[in-house]
Each structure stands twice: as C-alpha cells, then as structure tokens.
C-alpha positions, 0 to 999 in steps of 0.5 A, a space after each residue: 912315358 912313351 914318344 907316343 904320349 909325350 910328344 905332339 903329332 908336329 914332333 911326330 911327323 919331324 921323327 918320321 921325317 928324320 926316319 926316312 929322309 936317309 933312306 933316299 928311296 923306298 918300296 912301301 907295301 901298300 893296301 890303299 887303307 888309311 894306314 899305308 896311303 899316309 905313309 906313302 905321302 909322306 914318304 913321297 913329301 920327303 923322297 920325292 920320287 924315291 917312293 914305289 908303292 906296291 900292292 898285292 892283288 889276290 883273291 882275299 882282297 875285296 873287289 873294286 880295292 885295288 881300283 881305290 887304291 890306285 886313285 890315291 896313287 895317281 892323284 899324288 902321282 906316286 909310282 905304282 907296282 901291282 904283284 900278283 900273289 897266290 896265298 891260297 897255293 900255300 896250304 899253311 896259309 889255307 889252313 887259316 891257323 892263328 899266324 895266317 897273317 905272316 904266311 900273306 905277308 911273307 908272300 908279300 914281302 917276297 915279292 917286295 924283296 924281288 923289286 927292289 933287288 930289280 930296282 937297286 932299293 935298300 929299305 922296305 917299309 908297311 904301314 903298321 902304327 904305333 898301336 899295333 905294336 904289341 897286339 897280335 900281329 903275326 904280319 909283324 914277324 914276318 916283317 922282322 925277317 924279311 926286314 921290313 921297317 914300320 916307320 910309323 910306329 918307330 915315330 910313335 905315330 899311332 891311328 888318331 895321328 894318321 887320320 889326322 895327317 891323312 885328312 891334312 894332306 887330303 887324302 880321301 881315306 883319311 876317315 875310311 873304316 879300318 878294312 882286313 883282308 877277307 881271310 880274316 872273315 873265316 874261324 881260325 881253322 875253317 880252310 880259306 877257300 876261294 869260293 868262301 872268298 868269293 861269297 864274303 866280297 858280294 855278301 857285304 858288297 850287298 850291306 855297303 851298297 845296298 844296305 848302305 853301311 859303312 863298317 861291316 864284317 860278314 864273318 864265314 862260319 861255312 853256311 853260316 853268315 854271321 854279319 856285324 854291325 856298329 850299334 846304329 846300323 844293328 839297331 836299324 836293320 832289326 827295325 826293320 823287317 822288310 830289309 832282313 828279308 830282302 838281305 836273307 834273300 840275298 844272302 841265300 842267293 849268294 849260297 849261306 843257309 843261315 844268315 844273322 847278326 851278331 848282337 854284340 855288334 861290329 868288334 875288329 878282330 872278333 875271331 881273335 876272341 874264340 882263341 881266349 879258353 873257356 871251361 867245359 860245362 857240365 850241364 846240357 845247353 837248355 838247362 844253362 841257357 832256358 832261364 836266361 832267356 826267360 830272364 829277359 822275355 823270350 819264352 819263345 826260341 830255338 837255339 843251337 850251339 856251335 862251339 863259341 857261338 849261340 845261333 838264336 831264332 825268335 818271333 818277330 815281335 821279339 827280334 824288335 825288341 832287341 833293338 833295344 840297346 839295354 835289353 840286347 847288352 844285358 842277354 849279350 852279358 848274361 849269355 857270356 859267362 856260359 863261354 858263349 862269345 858269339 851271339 848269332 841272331 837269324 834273321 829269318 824269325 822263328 814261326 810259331 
C-alpha cells in the first residue's frame, strides 16, 4: 500500500515538513496554479523567508497569468523572481514532439539553476504531485537532471490533498481549474508558433469572460479550433444558437476557419490520446461512418476526416438534439472504434 493511501493528509503535511525543514532555503518554480502555490506556502510555513518563488514569463503563458500569480505572492509576502524564457528559439521545443515538456522545463530550470548559484540556494523544488507520478510527464526528466526534487510527491501528497491544504490555509486557487501551459493546445507535430499562441490565449480569454466558462481548452489544429468543454457547459452552448454564432464570430475574428466543439467534452491531456495506435482501415470513411450516423437520426451531414478527428457539420435542429448526453455519448462510443478519438462538432450548422 502506498504513503499515498495509508496515511491521513495531517501525517502527510508532517512528511512534507520533515522533507523540507533541513533544506533552510529553497527556490520552487512557480505557475501560480494550485499545485506550486501550495508549495509554496508551505514551503514558507516551514523556511520562513528561506522561500523564493520563481516564475517563467513566456509566450505560452496565458495573459493576465502572471499578474495572479504574483497576488498570491504578495498576499503571503513570499519573495519573487520572474525570468523571462524564450522556449519557442529552441526548435526542438518548437517542433511540438511528445517531450515538449522537458525542453520548457529545462529552459526553466536553467534559469533556476543560475539563482540560486547567484543566491548561494542549495535545493530546487516544482509542484509535481503524487498523482503525477508515473503519468506522461517529460517535465519530470528534465527535473531529475537538473535535480530538481518534487516534494510533494515524495510526501505522497496527491491533488485532492493540496485543494485541500490550499482552501485551509487560504489560498484563492485552491479550487481554480488545473491550467497547462498553451503549447499543450497544439497536436504533437503541429509547430508552436507565437502567432498560433497568441490566437489560443484570446480565443478561450473570449469562453472565460465572455462566455463564462471556468474550464476550457481551445485545442489548435492550424485553422481549426476545436474547443472543449465539461458537459454542463457543452450541453449549454449547443442550447443555445445565438451564442454559437456570437463565438463563431469571434472566433473567426481571431483568424480560425473552423470552429467546433468536441462532443466528448473537456478531458486534460486530450493530445496525449492521438499518440495511442490505431488500425489502417480498409474501407472509405462514408462506408464506415454513413450508417452510424443514420443509426442515431442524422441523415443529414457533411464530415470530413483529419487523421484522428472527425469534423462533423449538421443542421440546427440536429446540433440541439445532441444536447442530449445519451444521444451524444452513444455516437461519440459508436464513432470511436472507426480510430476516430476526436469528434469535432462545427458550430456554424450545415444549410440545407
């Protein structure tokens, strides 16, 4: 049984505070995401002013990030260094392979490394949780290299633990949604450019304050925006007619060609599901996909296929029945056996 299960988050906390009393100072790397601000206070609970948050300002951070990030300092009175780093000139990160992550965090952890030779700190530290162990985590690598210790996790303390830590002591993100970098938000293979960046950041800035959904994902398939959803807010969107156009308006504003919705709804990590193999099929698309469609009431569709992901255009009338979560579920379960992991819903509904 691991220290994850058998101990109380009270015994929990006592590890962390046994883990990082001996350091007498630390640099952690910090987001301002619920994860790395737990840390951090109780880093400070423990090191008092031995504790120096350090913060990455880049282009694949979301505006108006940084600014809450630094709230949370302040209101603690936690030091902070902000270093600016320029992942996007390293073209293995620009390139957006499956190990992006260790390229950002190496970046990172460089500059880390540099503070605290400059400020004659032993121990680095980053937020990574109990249950991010053994998940795909390239970031982590690059943390082992550089020594970089995560001790959170070596305390067993996993997610549900830091909210609640986080809402004990305070901390206005102790409910906030989880929030990956915007590279995340490109296909494994798909450049990160800066302009792509750019488009991302306003496009679900649009869903959050305009749109007023608390977790969003606007995933950037080039001029394709395939936006996810939890299944409350999916359900709403497509309820309502006026605000699909208001956001296809927008979002062809910002410069997509397509916008949609992905009918599975809002997932963490969704890119990682297109590295998962699937079987060549021998048949054409309309032969496979015609009847399934006709299965669930929808004569009426074009579609088109883009490696994983099937971009689906129905008449309104359609497009409100899927607010239904059985009818939506059972042609998402349907369609996926065809390797089809991604099922893109255009909100701008077919003419016919």
């Amino acid at each position: 049984m691991s220290i994850t299960t058998k101990l109380s988050i009270d015994e929990k906390l006592a590890h962390l505070e046994d883990i990082l009393r001996p350091m007498g100072q630390a640099l952690i790397g910090y987001s301002g995401g619920v994860d790395s601000a737990m840390l951090a206070v109780a880093a400070q609970r423990i090191l008092g002013d031995g504790v120096v948050c350090v913060t990455a300002d880049s282009e694949s951070y979301a505006s108006g990030e940084l600014e809450k990030a630094i709230e949370i300092t302040t209101a603690f009175g936690i030091r902070h260094e902000v270093v600016k780093t320029r992942e996007l000139d390293n073209p293995d990160y620009a390139k957006n392979a499956p190990n992006r992550c260790y390229y950002c965090k190496q970046e990172l952890f460089v500059h880390m490394g540099q503070l605290a030779e400059d400020m004659n700190i032993d121990y680095i530290l980053y937020g990574q949780n109990a249950d991010d162990v053994g998940d795909f985590r390239p970031g982590a690598t690059a943390a082992k290299e550089h020594g970089v210790r995560a001790p959170l996790a070596e305390a067993g303390i996993n997610k549900a633990d830091v909210r609640t830590l986080a809402k004990r002591w305070g901390l206005s993100v102790w409910d906030r949604p989880a929030m990956a970098c915007l590279s995340s938000r490109f296909p494994y293979g798909t450049a990160v450019t800066a302009e792509g960046l750019k488009q991302i950041d306003q496009a679900e800035h649009f869903l959050h304050d305009e749109c007023h959904f608390a977790q969003v994902r606007c995933r950037h398939h080039e001029t394709l925006a395939r936006i996810e959803l939890p299944a409350n807010n999916l359900e709403q969107l497509l309820a309502d007619a006026d605000q699909c156009q208001r956001l296809v308006q927008r979002f062809s504003a910002i410069g997509y060609l397509q916008i949609t919705a992905d009918l599975r709804g809002f997932r963490s990590g969704s890119m990682n599901e297109a590295l998962l193999s699937i079987d060549a099929a021998d048949t054409p698309l309309f032969e496979r996909v015609d009847p399934i469609l006709a299965a669930h009431g929808f004569r009426s569709a074009a579609y088109e296929q883009r490696d994983q992901m099937l971009v689906l255009r129905l008449p309104a009338p359609a497009i409100a029945q899927l607010i239904t979560p059985e009818l939506r579920d059972g042609l998402v379960a349907a369609l996926a056996p065809l390797g089809l992991r991604y099922i893109a819903l255009d909100l701008d509904p077919l003419r016919i």
